[in-house]
C-alpha positions, 0 to 999 in steps of 0.5 A: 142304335145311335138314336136310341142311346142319344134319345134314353136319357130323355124319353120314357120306353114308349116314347122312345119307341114312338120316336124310333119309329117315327124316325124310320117312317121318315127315312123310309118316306125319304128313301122313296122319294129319293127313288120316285125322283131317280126314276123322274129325272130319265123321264124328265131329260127324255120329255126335254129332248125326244124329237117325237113327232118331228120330222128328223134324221141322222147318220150315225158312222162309227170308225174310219175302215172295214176293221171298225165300221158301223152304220145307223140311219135314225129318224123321228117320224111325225106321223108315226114311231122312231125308228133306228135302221141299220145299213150293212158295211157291205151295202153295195151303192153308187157312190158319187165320183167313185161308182158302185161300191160299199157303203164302208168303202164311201167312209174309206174313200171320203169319210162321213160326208160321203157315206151320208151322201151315198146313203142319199144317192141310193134311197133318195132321203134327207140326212139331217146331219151326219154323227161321225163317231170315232172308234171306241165310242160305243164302248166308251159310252156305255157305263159298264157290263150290260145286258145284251140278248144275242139273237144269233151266236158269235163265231170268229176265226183265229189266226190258225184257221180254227173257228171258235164260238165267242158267245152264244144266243140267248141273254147274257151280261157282256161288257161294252167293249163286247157290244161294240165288238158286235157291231163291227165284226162280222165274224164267221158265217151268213152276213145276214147273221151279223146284221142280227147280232149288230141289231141286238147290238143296238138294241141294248145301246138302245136300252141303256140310254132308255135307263140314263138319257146322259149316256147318248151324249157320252157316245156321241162326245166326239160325233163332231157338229152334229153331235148333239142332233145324235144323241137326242134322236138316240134318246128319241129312238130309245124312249119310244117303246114302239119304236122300230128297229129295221134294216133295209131290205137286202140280197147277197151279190158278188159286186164288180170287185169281185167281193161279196156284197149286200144289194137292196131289194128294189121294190121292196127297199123301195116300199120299207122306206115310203113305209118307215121313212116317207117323210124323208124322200125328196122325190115321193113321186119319182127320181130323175137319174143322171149322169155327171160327165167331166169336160174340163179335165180339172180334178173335182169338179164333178164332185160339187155338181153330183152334191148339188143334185143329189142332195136336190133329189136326183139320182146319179147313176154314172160318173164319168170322163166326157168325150173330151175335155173342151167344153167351154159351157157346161152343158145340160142334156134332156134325154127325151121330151119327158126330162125337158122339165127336170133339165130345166130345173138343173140349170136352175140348181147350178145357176148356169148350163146351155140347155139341150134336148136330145130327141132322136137319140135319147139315152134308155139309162139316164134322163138327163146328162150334165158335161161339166165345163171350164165355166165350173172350176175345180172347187166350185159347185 
């Protein structure tokens, strides 16, 4: 109307409406470049930052405790799609210098670091890094109310004992605080349940920061160092429409703590991950177990040593005090003639160790033992 009134005085009827006209096909012309630009820009950030076709990895851990914990493994496959795993709070593994127990009481024990490396104790992998995101982060992340397909009802239960339906299954628009809800709580019944509800959880991270690649560096604003590797393997997760969505293979047991927990499934964990992940293993043929025995009595020590093999491939199995604690030099025992090469290959690692070989008696549970002596002080590996 403006452009009418301005242009009246000027032009004839048919030249003002030939002029209107051209106006409005430049705004329309405009308004969709504008839109092919806006739909570009994701593009554009995505083809910047996806790590399609490298071989990476990182462990997201959201929270610090059982009330607010939350575990991803995601990898960039250069053979084949991404892929974002979920770990359940409740995985029962050998966590080095503690023994078996969850994977959110490793975050409770040690924090991040822990976790990561039980994560690599249990299914001998490479962790890249480690995204430690503090709790409200999910929810701080997200840009607003998202739309979330629940595969399974959530069901919680209120302080007087009465069970409540929070939402049901299906698509529905929740608000970010919600998503993050989801995953870290488990809510009334089956854990395998809430191992549904957390993928669905994810699965809408997933497709927000598909839309607006920014949005996995503003969940991961406070991932720590490792921040940045994060975020971009959530984008790379993320913009790869055949990218897998999986949790390990996994069985209910009751632990030795007397707590219900999730174990893997042997052979089966063992083939999703030569499957989805192959190009992490540090031992495609076979891991070597061992046992990391304290003979000097100093606090920590076993510690340093179990992360230099473990993180070297090997699989710790036992955590323990030796016999006594009067071992002047670290000693390493091959439990068996078979494991001669792989005790040879530890007194490498550690740059110092006698080396033993047991025949007569060899252990049927490790195959290689490491009594830790005066000669590795507490603090240094």
């Amino acid at each position: 109307m403006i452009i009418a009134v301005a242009l009246g005085g000027y032009l004839g009827r048919s030249q003002l409406q030939s002029v209107v006209e051209g106006v409005v096909g430049s705004i329309g012309d405009w308004s969709t470049k504008l839109r092919d630009l806006a739909a570009a820009e994701p593009r554009t950030e995505i083809g910047l930052r996806s790590r399609e076709g490298e071989s990476a990895s990182v462990l997201i851990t959201l929270g610090a405790g059982e009330d607010d914990a939350a575990f991803a493994l995601l990898a960039a496959n250069p053979d084949g799609p991404p892929i974002l795993v979920v770990l359940p709070q409740d995985l029962l593994l050998a966590v080095p210098g503690f023994g078996e127990f969850r994977l959110v009481d490793a975050l409770v024990f040690g924090g991040p670091e822990l976790a990561a490396l039980a994560v690599i104790n249990q299914f001998g992998i490479r962790l890249d890094g480690v995204t430690a995101l503090p709790s409200g982060s999910v929810a701080d992340g997200l840009p607003g109310p998202v739309e979330i397909d629940l595969s399974v009802p959530l069901f919680v239960e209120s302080s007087d004992g009465s069970v409540s339906r929070v939402l049901s299954a299906g698509t529905a628009e929740v608000t970010p605080d919600f998503v993050e809800t989801l995953l870290v709580t488990a809510g009334v019944g089956d854990a395998f349940e809430w191992i549904q509800r957390q993928g669905s959880a994810w699965r809408t991270v997933l497709d927000a920061v598909a839309e607006a690649p920014g949005i996995a560096d503003r969940i991961t604003a406070l991932g720590g160092s490792e921040a940045a590797d994060g975020a971009d393997l959530l984008v790379t997760v993320a913009a790869e429409p055949e990218a897998f969505l999986a949790t390990v293979p996994v069985s209910r047991a009751e632990s030795s703590l007397g707590i219900d927990a999730l174990i893997p499934v042997g052979d089966q964990a063992d083939a999703f991950f030569r499957e989805r992940l192959g190009h992490l293993l540090l031992r495609p043929s076979g891991r070597p177990r061992i046992e990391v025995l304290n003979g000097n009595g100093r606090i920590g020590t076993t510690g340093d040593i179990a992360e230099i093999l473990v993180r070297a491939g090997f699989r710790l199995v036992r955590t323990d005090n030796a016999d006594d604690f009067d071992y002047e030099e670290t000693l390493i025992v091959a439990q068996g003639e078979h494991a001669e090469g792989w005790a040879r290959e530890i007194v490498e690692l550690l740059g110092r160790g006698l080396l033993f070989l047991e025949v007569r008696a060899p252990s049927g549970v490790v195959d290689v033992s490491i009594i830790v002596g005066h000669d590795i002080p507490s603090g240094e590996g």
